[in-house]
C-alpha positions in Angstrom: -13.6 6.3 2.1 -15.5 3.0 2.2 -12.6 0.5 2.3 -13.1 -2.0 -0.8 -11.7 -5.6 -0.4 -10.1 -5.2 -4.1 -8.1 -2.3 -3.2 -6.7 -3.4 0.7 -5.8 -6.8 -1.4 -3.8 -4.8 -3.8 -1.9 -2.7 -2.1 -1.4 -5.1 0.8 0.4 -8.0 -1.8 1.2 -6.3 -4.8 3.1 -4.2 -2.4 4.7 -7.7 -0.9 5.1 -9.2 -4.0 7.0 -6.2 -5.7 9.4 -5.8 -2.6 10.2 -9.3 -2.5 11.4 -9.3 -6.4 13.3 -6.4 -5.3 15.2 -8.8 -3.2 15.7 -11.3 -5.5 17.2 -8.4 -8.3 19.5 -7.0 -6.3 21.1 -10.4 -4.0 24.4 -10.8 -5.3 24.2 -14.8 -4.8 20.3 -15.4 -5.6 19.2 -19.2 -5.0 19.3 -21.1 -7.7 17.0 -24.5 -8.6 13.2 -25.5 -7.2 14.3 -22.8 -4.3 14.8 -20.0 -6.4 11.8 -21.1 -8.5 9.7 -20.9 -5.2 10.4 -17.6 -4.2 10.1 -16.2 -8.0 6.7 -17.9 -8.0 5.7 -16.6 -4.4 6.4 -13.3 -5.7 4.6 -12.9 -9.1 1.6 -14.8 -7.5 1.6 -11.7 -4.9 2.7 -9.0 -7.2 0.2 -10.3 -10.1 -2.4 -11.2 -8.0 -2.7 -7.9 -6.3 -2.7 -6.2 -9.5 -5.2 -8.4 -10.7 -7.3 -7.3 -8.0 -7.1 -3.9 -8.3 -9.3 -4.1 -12.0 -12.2 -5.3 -9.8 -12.6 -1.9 -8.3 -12.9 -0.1 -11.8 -16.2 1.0 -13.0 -16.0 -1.3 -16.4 -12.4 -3.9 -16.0 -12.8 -4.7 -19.6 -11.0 -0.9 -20.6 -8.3 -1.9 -17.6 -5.7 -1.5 -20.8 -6.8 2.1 -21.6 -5.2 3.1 -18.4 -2.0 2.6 -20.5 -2.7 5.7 -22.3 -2.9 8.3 -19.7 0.9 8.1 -18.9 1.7 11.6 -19.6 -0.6 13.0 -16.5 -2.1 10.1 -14.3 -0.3 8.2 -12.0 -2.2 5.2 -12.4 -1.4 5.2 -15.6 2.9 5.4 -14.6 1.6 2.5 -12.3 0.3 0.3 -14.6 3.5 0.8 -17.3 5.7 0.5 -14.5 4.3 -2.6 -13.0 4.4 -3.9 -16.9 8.1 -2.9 -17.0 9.0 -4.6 -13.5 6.9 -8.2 -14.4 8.2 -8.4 -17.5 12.1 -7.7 -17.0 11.9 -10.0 -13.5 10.2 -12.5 -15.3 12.7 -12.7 -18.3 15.7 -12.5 -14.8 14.0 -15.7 -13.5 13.8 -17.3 -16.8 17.6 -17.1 -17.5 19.0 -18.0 -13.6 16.0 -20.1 -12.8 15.7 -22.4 -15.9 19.1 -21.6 -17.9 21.6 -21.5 -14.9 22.3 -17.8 -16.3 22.7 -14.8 -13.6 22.7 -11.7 -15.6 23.0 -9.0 -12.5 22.0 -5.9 -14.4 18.7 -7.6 -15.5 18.1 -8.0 -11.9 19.2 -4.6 -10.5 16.7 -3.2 -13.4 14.0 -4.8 -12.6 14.0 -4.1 -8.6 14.8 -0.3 -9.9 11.4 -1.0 -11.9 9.6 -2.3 -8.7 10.6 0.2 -6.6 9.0 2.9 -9.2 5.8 0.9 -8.9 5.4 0.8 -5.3 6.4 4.5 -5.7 3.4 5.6 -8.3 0.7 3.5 -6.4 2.0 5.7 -3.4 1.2 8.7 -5.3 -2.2 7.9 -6.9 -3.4 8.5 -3.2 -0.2 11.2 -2.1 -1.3 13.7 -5.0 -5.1 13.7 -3.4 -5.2 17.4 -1.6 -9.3 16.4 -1.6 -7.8 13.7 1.3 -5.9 15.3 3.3 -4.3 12.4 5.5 -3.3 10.8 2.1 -1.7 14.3 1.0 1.5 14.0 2.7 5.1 12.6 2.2 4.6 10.3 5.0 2.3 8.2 2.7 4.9 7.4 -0.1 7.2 6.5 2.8 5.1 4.3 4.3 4.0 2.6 1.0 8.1 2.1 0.6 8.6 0.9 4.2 6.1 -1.9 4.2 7.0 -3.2 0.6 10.9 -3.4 1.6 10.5 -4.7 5.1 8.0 -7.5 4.4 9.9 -8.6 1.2 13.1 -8.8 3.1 11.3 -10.9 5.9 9.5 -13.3 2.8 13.5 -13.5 1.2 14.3 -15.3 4.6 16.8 -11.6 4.9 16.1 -11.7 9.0 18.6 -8.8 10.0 17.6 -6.7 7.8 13.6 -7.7 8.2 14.3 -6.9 11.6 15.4 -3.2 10.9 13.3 -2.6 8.1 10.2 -3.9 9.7 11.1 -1.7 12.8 11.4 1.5 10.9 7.9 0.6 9.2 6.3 0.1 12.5 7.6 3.6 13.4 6.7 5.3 10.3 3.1 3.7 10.5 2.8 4.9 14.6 3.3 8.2 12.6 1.2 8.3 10.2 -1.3 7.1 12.2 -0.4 10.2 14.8 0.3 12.7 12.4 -2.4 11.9 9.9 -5.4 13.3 12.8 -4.4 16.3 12.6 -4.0 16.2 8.6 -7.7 17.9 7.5 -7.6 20.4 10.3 -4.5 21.7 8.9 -5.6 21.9 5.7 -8.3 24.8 7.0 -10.5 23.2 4.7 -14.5 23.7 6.1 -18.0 24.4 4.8 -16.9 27.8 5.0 -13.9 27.7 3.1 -16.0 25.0 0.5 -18.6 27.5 0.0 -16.6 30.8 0.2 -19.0 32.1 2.9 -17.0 32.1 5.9 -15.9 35.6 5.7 -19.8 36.2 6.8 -19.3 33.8 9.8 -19.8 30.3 11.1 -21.2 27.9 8.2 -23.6 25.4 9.0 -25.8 22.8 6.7 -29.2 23.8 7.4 -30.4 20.3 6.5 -28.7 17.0 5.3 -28.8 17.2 1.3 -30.0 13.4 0.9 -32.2 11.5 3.7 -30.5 7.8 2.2 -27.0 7.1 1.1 -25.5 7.6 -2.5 -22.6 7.0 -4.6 -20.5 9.4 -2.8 -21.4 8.2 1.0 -20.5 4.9 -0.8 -16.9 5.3 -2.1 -15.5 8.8 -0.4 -17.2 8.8 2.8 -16.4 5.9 6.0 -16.7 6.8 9.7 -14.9 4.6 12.1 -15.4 5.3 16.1 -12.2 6.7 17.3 -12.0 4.1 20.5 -12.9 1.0 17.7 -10.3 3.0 15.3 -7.6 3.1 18.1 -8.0 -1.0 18.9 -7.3 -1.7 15.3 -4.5 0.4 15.3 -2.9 -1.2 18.5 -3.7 -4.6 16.7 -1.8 -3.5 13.1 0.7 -2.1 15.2 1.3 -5.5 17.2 0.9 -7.9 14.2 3.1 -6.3 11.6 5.7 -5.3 13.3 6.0 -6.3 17.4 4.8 -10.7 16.8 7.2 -10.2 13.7 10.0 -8.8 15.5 10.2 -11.0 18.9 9.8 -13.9 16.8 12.7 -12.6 14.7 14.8 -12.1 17.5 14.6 -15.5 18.5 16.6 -16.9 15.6 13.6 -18.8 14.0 13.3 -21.6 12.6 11.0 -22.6 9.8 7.7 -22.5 11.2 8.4 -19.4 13.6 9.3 -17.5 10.5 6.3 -18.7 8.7 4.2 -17.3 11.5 6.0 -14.1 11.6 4.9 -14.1 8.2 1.4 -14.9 8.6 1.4 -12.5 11.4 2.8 -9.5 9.4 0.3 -9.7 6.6 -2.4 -9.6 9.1 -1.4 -6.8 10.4 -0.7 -5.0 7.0 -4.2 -5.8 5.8 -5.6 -3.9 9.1 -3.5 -1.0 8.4 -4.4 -0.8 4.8 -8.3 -1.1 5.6 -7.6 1.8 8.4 -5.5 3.7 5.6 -9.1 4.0 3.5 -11.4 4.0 6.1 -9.9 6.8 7.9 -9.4 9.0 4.7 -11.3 12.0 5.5 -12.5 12.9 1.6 -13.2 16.5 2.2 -16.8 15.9 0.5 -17.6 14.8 3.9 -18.5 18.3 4.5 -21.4 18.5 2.1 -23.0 15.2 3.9 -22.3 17.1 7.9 -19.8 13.7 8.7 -16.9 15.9 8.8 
């Protein structure tokens, strides 16, 4: 799937963003003053500007607010009420500790509820796919979780537990990265299966249906060499969660754990473009890439 900017910049901060909030709505003694107004502003920039970023990738952005309609049977449509829900009560939790000196908990402990269901429906706009099979897999809301909680824990300045949720998100990325190969072979799906000829034998195109690309090479179909495809994922792998941890370790100060920060991104940017490049869309098959 060819790996739009819009989309790795949304899932990569929106992600960020939302698990951060979840910090600040559950932490039982939440800073107060300019501090706590930093880290509420850090977080909505990432959680809003992520969001924002994901109407680029829409056909026409102007009916972005139609996808509020669709509730009932789309989760992009649960996404976008849930990510309403979760900005607005944080916001209105901010408001009160931030500006009136007023902690109201249960605000707080709704709204991370609220931003833990919106990392949870933008996991399953791409687990419900069975047309990507490497998406199609409980490994992929896990990950989506993993990644929000450990790198907003490590932006709350929360360094134990960074430490052991960034190490569990490095493992379940390894995995889905291992497991995820041997996703579309499982899934038996092939041209003989997609045509409902391979009863009669072995199916093969006889020619290429288009000699130039098209809106479906475009969006649904990326190839990625498997040795360049293994470097990035040794790079992901060492940003995000190895340079993250050792620094961690150390007992940072300031500027080590802005570095671990840095580095982390980095390496969850690389993972995310690897999450769509690699996708396998089963109409692959049609175009003999698969």
């Amino acid at each position: 799937m060819h790996p739009a900017p819009s989309v790795i910049i949304f899932t990569t901060f929106s992600g960020l963003g939302l698990g951060l909030l979840f910090w600040l709505g559950i932490s039982p003694d939440p800073h107060g003053g300019w501090v706590g107004f930093t880290f509420f502003f850090i977080a909505f920039a990432l959680s809003c500007g992520g969001l924002a970023a994901s109407t680029f990738h829409l056909g026409h952005p102007e009916r972005a607010l139609k996808a509020f309609t669709q509730w009932r049977s789309s989760w992009l449509s649960r996404e976008a009420w849930s990510a309403a829900g979760a900005l607005a009560v944080m916001g209105l939790y901010a408001f009160f500790w931030v500006i009136l000196g007023i902690h109201i908990a249960p605000l707080g402990w709704l709204g991370a509820l609220l931003c833990l269901a919106t990392v949870g429906t933008t996991s399953m706009i791409y687990t419900q796919l069975k047309t990507v099979p490497r998406w199609n897999h409980w490994s992929t809301p896990a990950l989506f979780f993993a990644l929000s909680l450990g790198g907003g824990a490590l932006l709350a300045g929360y360094i134990n537990t960074a430490v052991f949720l960034i190490a569990l998100s490095g493992a379940v990325q390894a995995y889905w990265f291992w497991q995820g190969d041997q996703r579309f072979s499982d899934s038996g799906t092939d041209l003989g299966t997609a045509t409902g000829l391979g009863s009669r034998g072995k199916v093969r195109a006889f020619e290429p249906p288009h000699t130039g690309t098209n809106y479906l090479l475009t969006e649904f179909v990326y190839v990625v060499g498997r040795k360049h495809g293994d470097k990035l994922r040794l790079i992901s792998l060492a940003l995000s969660t190895v340079l993250p941890l050792l620094l961690l370790l150390t007992n940072p100060g300031h500027l080590l754990a802005v570095i671990a920060v840095v580095s982390h991104v980095a390496g969850v940017v690389v993972s995310r473009w690897l999450f769509f490049a690699q996708a396998e869309h089963v109409v692959g098959l049609y175009y003999g890439k698969r």
